[in-house]
N, C-alpha and C positions, 0 to 999 in steps of 0.2 A: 502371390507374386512377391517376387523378393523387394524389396525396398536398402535403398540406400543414402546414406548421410554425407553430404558433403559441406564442411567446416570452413568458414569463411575466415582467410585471415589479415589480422589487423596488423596494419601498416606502423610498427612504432615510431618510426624514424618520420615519420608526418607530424609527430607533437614535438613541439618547441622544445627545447633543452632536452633531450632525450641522450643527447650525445655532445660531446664539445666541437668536436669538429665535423668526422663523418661514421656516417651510418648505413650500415646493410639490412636489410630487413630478407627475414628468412621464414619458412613457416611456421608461427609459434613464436619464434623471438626475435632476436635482432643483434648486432655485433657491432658495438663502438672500434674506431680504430684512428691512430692519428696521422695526419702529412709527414710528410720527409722536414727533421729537424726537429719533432716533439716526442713524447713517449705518452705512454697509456697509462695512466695512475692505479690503483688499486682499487678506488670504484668501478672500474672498467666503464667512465664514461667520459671522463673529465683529461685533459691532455695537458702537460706539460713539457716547457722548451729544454732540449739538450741542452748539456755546460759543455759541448764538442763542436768541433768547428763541423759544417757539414757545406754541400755543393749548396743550398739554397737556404742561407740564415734566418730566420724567424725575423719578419719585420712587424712594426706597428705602422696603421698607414693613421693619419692623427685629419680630419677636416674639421672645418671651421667654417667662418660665412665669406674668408676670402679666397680658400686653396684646400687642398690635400696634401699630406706632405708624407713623405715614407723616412720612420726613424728604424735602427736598428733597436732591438729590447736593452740595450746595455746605455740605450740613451743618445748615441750617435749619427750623423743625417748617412741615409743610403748616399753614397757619393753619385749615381749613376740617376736618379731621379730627380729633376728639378719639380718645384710642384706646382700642381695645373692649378689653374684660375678658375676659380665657382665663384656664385654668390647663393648665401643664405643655405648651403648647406644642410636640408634638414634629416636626411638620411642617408646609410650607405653601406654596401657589401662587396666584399668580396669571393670570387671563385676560385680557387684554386688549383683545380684541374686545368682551367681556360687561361689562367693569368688573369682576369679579368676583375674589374673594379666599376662598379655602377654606383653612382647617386641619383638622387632627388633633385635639382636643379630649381632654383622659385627665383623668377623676374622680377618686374616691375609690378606685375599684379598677379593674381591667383591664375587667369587666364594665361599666363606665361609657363606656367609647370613644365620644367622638361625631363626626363629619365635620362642621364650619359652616362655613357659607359665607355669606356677602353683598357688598352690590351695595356699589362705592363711585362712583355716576356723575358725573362731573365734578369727580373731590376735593372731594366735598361734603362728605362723610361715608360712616359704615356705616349703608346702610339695609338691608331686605327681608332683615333673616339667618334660615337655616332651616337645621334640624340632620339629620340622618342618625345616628341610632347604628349603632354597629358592634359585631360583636361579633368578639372574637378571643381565646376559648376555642378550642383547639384539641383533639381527642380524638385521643388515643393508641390503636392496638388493636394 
């Protein structure tokens, strides 16, 4: 009987730091690439921001335990952003396909955790924000 081999393949773009910004995984390997506004360095992994003006500039988005705020890389506040109200900020990411910006939200106690997220399209602003609580009680047995 003939017998046949089929090769499972590994996902690289699943391990952390694999890529700086975004990743294709293909059979066998995988292809870093960056957003509109940065270039692809000579590691072919790691991304850097154009010195050219482009339709959507490289922003830093900066939180803290009171707000989020969006600056321009040159140091500058996004004029179009005012920034949203958090408290205790412990985490946070960005999409970039989606516009979209989610934290970690922590209340008055651990039972308060909530996941928000919203849309910022076109460095407009924070529109469409919607929360997710979480809970992270943990039970010991």
């Amino acid at each position: 009987m003939g017998e046949s081999c089929k090769v499972n393949d590994f996902d690289e773009c699943t391990v952390y730091g694999t890529c700086s910004q975004t990743c294709a995984n293909h059979h066998g390997s995988y292809e870093c690439s960056c957003v509109e506004g940065y270039l692809l360095q000579p590691d072919h992994k790691s991304c850097k921001a154009k010195n050219e003006p482009v339709d959507r500039p490289p922003i830093l988005l900066i939180a803290n335990s009171q707000n989020i705020l969006a600056t321009f890389l040159s140091g500058g506040p996004v004029p179009n952003i005012t920034p949203t109200s958090t408290k205790q900020t412990t985490a946070m990411d960005f999409n970039y396909a989606e516009e979209t910006v989610c934290w970690v939200h922590v209340g008055d106690s651990a039972s308060q955790t909530i996941l928000k997220c919203a849309k910022i399209p076109n460095l407009k602003g924070f529109t469409e924000e919607w929360s997710i609580n979480i809970s992270l009680i943990l039970h010991r047995k």
